[in-house]
Rosetta silent file (secondary structure, phi, psi, omega in degrees, C-alpha in Angstrom):
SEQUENCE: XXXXXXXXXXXXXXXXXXXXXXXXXXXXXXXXXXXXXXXXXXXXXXXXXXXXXXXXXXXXXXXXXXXXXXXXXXXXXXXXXXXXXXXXXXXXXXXXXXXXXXXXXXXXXXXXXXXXXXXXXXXXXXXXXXXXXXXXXXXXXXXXXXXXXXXXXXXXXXXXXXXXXXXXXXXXXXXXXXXXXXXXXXXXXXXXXXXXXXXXXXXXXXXXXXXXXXXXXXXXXXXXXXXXXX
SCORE:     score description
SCORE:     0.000 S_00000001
   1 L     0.000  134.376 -168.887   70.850   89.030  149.727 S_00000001
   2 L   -78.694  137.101  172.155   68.912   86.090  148.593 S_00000001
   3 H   -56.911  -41.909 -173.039   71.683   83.408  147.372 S_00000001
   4 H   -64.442  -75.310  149.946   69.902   81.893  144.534 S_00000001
   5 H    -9.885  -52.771 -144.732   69.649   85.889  143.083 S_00000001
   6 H  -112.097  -25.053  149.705   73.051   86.419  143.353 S_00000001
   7 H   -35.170  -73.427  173.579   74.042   83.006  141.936 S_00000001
   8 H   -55.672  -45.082 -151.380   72.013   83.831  138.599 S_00000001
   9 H   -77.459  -55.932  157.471   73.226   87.176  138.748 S_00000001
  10 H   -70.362   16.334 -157.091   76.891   85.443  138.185 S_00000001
  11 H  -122.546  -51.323 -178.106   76.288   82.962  136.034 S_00000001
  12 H   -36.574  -38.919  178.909   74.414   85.869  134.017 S_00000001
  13 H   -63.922  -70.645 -173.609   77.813   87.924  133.966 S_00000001
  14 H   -31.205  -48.434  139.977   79.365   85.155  133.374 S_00000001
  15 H   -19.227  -76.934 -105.131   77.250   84.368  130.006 S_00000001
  16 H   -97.867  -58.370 -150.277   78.051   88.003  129.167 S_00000001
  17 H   -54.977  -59.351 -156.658   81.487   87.582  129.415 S_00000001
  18 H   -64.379  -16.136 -177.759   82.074   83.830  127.190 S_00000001
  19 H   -73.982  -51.428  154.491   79.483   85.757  124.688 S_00000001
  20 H   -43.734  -70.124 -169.964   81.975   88.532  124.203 S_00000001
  21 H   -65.312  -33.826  161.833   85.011   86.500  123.821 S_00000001
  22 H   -26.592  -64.713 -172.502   82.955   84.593  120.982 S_00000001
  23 H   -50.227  -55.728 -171.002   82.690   87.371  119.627 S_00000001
  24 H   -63.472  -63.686 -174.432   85.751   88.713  119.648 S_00000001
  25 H   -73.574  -21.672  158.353   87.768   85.387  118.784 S_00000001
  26 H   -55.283  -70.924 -165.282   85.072   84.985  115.200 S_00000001
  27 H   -62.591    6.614 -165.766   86.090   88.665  114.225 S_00000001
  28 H  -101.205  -55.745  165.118   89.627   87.852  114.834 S_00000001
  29 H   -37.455  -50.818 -178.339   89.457   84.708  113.313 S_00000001
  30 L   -84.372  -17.574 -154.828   87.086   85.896  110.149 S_00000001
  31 L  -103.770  -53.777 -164.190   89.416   89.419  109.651 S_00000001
  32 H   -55.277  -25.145 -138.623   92.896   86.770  109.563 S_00000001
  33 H  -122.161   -2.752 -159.170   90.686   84.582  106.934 S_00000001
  34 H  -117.389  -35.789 -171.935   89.426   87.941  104.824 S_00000001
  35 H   -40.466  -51.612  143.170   93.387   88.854  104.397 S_00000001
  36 H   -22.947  -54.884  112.575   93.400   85.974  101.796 S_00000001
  37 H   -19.088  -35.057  140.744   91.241   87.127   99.460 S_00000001
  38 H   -31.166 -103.107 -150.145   92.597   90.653   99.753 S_00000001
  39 H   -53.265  -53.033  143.662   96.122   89.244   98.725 S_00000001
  40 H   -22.386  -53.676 -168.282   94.236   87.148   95.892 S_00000001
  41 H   -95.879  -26.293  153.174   92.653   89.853   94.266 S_00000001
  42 H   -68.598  -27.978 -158.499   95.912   92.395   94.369 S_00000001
  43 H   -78.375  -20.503  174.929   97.695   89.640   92.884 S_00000001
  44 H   -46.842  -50.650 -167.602   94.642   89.524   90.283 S_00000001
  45 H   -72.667  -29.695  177.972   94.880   93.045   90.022 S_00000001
  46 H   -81.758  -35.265  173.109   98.407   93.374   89.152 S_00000001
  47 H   -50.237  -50.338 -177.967   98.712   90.897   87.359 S_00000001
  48 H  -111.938    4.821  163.618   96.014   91.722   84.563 S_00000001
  49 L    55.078   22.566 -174.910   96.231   95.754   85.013 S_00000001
  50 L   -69.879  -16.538 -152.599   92.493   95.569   84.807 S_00000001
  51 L   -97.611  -22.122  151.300   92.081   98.314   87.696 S_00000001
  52 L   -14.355  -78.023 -157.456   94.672  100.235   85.751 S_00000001
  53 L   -60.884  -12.569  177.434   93.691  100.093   82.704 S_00000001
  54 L   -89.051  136.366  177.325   90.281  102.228   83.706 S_00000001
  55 L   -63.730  107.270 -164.134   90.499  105.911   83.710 S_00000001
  56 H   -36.369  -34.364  173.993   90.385  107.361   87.331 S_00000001
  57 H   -54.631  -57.388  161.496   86.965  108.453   86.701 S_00000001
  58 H   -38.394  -46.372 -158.108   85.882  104.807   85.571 S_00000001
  59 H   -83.099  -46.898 -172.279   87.704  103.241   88.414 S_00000001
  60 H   -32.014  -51.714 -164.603   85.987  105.786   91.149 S_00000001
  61 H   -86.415  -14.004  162.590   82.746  104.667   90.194 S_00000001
  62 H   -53.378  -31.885 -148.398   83.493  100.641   90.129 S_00000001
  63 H  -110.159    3.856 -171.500   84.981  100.909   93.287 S_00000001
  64 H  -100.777  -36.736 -173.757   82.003  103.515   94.797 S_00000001
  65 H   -63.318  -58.162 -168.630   79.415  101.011   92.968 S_00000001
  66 L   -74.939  -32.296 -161.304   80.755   97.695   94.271 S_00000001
  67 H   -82.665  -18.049 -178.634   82.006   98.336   97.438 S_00000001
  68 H   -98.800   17.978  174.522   78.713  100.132   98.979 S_00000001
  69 H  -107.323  -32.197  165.103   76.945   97.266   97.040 S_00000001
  70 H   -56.457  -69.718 -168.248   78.933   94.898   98.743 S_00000001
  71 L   -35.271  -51.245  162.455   78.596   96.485  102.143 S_00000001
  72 H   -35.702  -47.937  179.746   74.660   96.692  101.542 S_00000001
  73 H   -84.352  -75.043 -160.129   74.400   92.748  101.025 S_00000001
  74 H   -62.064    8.318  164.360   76.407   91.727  103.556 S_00000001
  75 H   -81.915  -40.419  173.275   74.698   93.987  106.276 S_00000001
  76 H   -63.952    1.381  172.611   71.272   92.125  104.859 S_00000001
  77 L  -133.330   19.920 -168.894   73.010   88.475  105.201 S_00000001
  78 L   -70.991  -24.005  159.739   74.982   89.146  108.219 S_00000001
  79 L  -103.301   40.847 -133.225   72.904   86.852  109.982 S_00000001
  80 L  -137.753  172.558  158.335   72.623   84.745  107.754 S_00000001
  81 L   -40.987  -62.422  165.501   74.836   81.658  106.052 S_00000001
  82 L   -55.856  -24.678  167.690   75.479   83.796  103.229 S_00000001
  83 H   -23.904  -76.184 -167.481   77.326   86.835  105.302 S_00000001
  84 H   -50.545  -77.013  159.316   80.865   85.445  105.528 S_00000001
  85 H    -0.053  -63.525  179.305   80.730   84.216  101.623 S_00000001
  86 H   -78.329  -61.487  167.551   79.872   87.762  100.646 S_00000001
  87 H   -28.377  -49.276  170.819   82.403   89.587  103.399 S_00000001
  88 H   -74.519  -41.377  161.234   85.386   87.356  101.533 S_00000001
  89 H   -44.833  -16.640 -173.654   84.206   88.578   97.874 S_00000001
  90 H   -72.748  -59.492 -170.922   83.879   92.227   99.376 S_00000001
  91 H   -65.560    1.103  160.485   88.060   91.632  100.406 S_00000001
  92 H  -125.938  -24.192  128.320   88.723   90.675   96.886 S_00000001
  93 H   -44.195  -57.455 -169.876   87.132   93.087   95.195 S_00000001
  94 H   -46.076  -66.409 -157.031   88.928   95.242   98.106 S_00000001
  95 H   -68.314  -38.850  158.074   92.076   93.739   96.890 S_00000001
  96 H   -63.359  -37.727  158.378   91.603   94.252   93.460 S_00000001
  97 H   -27.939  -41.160 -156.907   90.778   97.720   93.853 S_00000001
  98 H   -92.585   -9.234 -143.650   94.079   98.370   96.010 S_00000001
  99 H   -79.031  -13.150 -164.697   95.838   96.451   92.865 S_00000001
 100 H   -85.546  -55.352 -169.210   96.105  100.377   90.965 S_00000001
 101 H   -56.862  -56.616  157.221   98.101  101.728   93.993 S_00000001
 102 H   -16.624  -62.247 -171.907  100.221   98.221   94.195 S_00000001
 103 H   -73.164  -32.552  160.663  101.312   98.673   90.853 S_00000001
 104 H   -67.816  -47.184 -156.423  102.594  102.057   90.706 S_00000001
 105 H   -60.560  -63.002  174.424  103.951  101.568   93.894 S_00000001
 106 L   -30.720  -17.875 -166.180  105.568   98.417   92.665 S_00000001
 107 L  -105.133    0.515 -175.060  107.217  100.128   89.346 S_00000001
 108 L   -85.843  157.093  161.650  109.503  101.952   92.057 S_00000001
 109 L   -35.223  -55.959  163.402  113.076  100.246   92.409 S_00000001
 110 L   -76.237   -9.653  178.348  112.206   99.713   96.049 S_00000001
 111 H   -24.245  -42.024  148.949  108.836   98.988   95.734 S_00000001
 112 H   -53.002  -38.116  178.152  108.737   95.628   97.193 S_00000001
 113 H   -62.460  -60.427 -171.748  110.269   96.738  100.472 S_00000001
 114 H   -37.364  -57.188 -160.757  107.944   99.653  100.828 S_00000001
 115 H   -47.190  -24.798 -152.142  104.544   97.141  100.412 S_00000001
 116 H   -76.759  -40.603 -150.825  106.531   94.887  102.986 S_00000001
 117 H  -100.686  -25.702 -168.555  106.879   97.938  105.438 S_00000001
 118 H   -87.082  -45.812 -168.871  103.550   99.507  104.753 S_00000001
 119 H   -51.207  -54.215  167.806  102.201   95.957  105.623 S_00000001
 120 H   -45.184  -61.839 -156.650  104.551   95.794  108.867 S_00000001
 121 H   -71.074  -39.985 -178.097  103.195   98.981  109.849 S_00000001
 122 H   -63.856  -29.247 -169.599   99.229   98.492  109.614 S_00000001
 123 H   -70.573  -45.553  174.197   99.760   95.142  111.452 S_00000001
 124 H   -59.735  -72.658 -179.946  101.767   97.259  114.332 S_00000001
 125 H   -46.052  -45.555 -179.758   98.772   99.436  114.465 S_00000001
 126 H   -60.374  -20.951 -163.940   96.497   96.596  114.593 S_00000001
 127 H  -123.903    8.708  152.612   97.637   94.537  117.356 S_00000001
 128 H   -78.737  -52.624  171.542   98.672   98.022  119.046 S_00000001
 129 H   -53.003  -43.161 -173.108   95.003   99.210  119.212 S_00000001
 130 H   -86.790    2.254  143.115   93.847   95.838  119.673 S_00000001
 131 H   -43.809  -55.609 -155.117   96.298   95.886  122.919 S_00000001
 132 H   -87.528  -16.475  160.775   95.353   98.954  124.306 S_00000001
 133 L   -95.920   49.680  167.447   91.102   97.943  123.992 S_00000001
 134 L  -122.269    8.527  174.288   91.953   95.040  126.337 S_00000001
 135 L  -133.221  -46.903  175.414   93.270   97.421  128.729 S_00000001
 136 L   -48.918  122.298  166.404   91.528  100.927  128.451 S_00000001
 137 L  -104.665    2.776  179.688   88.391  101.015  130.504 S_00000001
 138 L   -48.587  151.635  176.697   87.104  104.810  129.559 S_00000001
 139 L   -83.347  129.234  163.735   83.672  104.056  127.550 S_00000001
 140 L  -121.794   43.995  175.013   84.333  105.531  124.289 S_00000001
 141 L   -36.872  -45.468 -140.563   80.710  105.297  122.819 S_00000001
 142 L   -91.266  -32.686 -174.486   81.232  109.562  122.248 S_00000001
 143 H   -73.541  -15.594 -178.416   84.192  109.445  120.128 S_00000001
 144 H   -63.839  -58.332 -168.603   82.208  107.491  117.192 S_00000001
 145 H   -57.698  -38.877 -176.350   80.464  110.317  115.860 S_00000001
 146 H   -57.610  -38.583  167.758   83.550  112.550  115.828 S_00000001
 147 H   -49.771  -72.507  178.638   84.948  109.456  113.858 S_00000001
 148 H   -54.574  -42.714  177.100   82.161  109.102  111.359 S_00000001
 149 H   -66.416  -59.660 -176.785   82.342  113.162  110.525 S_00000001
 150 H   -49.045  -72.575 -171.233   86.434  112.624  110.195 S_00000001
 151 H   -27.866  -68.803 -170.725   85.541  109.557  107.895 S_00000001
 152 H   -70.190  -37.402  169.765   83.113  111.517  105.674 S_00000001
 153 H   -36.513  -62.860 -170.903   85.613  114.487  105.297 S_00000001
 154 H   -50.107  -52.497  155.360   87.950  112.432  104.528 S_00000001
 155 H   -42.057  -83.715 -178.789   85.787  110.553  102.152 S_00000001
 156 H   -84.262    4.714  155.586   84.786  113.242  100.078 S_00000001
 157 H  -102.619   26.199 -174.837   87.732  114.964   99.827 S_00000001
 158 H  -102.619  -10.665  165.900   89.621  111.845   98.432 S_00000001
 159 H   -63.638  -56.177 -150.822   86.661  112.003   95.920 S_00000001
 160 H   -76.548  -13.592  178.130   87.199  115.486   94.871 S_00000001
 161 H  -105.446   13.495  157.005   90.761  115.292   94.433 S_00000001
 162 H   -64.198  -31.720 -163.481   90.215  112.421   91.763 S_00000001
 163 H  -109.155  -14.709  179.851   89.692  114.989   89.723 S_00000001
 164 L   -64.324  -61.343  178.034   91.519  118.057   91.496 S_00000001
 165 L    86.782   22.800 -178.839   94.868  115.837   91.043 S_00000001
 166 L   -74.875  164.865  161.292   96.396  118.067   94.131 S_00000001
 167 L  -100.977  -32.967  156.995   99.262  116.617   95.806 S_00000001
 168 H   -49.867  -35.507 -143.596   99.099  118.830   99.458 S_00000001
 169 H   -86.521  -51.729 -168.406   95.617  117.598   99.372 S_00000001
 170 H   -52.470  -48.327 -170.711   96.775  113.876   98.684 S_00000001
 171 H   -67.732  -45.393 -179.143   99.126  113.909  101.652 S_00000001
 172 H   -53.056  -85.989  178.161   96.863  116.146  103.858 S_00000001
 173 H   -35.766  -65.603 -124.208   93.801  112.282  103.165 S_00000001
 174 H   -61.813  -58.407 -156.460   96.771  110.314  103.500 S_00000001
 175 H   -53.891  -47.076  179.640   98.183  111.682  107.384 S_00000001
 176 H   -55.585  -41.201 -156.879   93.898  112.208  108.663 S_00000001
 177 H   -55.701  -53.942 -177.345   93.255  108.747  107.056 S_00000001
 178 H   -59.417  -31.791 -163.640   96.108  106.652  109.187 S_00000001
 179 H   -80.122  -69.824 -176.823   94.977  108.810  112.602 S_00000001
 180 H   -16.474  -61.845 -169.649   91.180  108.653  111.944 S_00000001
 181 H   -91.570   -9.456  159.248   91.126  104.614  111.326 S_00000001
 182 H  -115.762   33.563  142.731   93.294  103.658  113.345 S_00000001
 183 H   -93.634  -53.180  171.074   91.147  105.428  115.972 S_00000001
 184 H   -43.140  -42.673 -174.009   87.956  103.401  114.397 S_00000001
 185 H   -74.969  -69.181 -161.315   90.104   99.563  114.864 S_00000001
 186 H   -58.110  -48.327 -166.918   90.440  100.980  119.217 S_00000001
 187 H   -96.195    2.148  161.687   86.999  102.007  118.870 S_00000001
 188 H  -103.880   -4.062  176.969   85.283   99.121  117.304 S_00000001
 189 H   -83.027  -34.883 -168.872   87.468   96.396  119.114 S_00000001
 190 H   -96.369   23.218 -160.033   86.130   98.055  122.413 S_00000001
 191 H   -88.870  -62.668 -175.257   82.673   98.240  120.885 S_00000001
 192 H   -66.170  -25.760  164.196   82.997   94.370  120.824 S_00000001
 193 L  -107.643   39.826 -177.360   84.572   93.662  123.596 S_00000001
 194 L  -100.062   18.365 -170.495   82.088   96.066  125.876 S_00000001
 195 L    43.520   53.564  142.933   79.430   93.722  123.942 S_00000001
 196 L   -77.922  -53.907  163.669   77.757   97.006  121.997 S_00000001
 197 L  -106.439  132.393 -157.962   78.607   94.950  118.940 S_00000001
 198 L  -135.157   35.445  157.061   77.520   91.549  118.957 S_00000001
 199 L  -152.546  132.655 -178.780   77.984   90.061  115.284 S_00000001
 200 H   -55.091  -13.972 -168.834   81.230   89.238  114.192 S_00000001
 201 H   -95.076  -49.235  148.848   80.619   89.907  110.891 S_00000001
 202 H   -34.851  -61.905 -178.990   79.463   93.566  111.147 S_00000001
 203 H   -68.454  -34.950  156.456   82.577   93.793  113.108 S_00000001
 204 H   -69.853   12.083 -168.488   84.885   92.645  110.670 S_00000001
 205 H  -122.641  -15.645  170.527   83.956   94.401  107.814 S_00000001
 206 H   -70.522  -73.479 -176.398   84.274   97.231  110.317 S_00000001
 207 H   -75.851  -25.658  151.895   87.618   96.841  111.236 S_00000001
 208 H   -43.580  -50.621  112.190   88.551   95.692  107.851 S_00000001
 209 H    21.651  -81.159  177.197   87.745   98.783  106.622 S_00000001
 210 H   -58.325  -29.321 -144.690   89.698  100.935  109.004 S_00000001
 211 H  -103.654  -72.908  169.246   92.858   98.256  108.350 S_00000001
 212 H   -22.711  -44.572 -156.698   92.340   99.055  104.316 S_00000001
 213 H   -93.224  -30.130  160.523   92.444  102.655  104.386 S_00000001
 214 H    -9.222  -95.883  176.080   95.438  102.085  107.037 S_00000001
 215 H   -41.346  -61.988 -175.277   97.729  100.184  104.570 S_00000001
 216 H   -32.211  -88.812  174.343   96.343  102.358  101.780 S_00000001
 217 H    -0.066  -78.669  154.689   97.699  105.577  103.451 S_00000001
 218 H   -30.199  -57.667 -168.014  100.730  104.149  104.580 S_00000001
 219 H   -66.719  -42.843 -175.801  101.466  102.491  101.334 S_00000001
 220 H   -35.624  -83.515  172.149  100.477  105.851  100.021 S_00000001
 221 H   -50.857  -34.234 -176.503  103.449  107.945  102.081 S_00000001
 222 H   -70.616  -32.762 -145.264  105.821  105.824  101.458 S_00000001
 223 H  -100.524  -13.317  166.270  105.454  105.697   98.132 S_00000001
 224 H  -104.315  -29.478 -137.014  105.908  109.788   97.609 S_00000001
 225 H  -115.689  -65.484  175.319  108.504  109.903  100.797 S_00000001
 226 H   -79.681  -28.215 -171.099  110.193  106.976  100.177 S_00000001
 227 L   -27.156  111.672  126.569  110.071  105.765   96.532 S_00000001
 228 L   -39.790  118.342  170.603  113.630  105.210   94.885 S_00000001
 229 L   -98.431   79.304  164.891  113.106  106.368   90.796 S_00000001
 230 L   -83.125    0.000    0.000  115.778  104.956   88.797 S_00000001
């Protein structure tokens, strides 16, 4: 084997590799940095009962309008200056949004403890999943579509029961939501570090995502399962 060849050929890997962990240590870095804004914009939300104060109908379409209007700019600026900038306004809109669940949840006796627990728990999923795609080497390219169909099911039937008002149904989103997406954080962490995704920003808004409907879920169960009413 010519030496020079096989030289390049490691330095190439090598490349490969420090290009990954870039990657990897931005989206880690940028998802810890989007939590902040989140946490801003519940406290926004709660505060000033604006996501309340809108009629479930009202709020559906604010939060269907902005958030695929967000997602839409920041896939157009993702390479771009502007990207991050828009990705923390997406997370605070995000956060305002979550501020309607927050508040009921919040009117229970226990309420604080729950948020505190639901919070505990998404973070245990996160840094389980992001554990096990630093160790799993199966390719799991195949499982995304199966993902993306679970997503839109999921999707539209958390639409349809804005207006259905079921409660089986609610519980039924909540349990698919927590399995689905916190299949989606294992399969976009190994997306990045098999280098299939290779902008950090894409990937956070990705795993952000999946983290959101997490806590949501969570926050969700607890909050029929657990709730104390005095």
């Amino acid at each position: 084997m010519n030496p020079s060849l096989q030289t390049s050929g490691y330095r190439g890997s090598d490349a490969l590799a420090v290009e990954r962990n870039r990657v990897l240590r931005n989206t880690y870095w940028l998802l810890a940095l989007s939590m902040i804004p989140t946490v801003i914009g519940a406290w926004v939300g709660v505060s000033t009962g604006i996501a309340r104060s809108m009629s479930p109908g009202i709020s559906l379409m604010v939060f269907l309008g902005g958030a695929f209007g967000f997602m839409f700019a920041i896939e157009k600026t993702k390479n771009s200056a502007a990207g991050v900038p828009l990705l923390l306004a997406f997370t605070f809109f995000m956060g305002l949004m979550l501020s309607r669940l927050l508040g009921a949840v919040l009117g229970l006796a226990n309420g604080g403890s729950l948020i505190m627990i639901a919070f505990a728990g998404t973070g245990a999923v996160f840094f389980g999943m992001a554990t096990l795609s630093s160790v799993i080497k199966r390719d799991l390219s195949a499982l995304g579509k199966w993902l993306f169909v679970g997503a839109i099911v999921i999707f539209v039937a958390a639409i349809a029961n804005v207006f259905i008002q079921s409660g089986p149904l609610m519980l039924t989103i909540a349990v698919l939501a927590i399995l689905v997406f916190t299949a989606f954080i294992l399969y976009d962490l190994k997306r990045v570090r098999d280098g299939e995704e290779t902008n950090y920003i894409t990937a956070t808004l990705g795993i952000y995502l999946s983290l959101y409907n997490v806590f949501q879920s969570l926050l969700a169960l607890l909050g029929i399962f657990g709730g104390d009413r005095d």
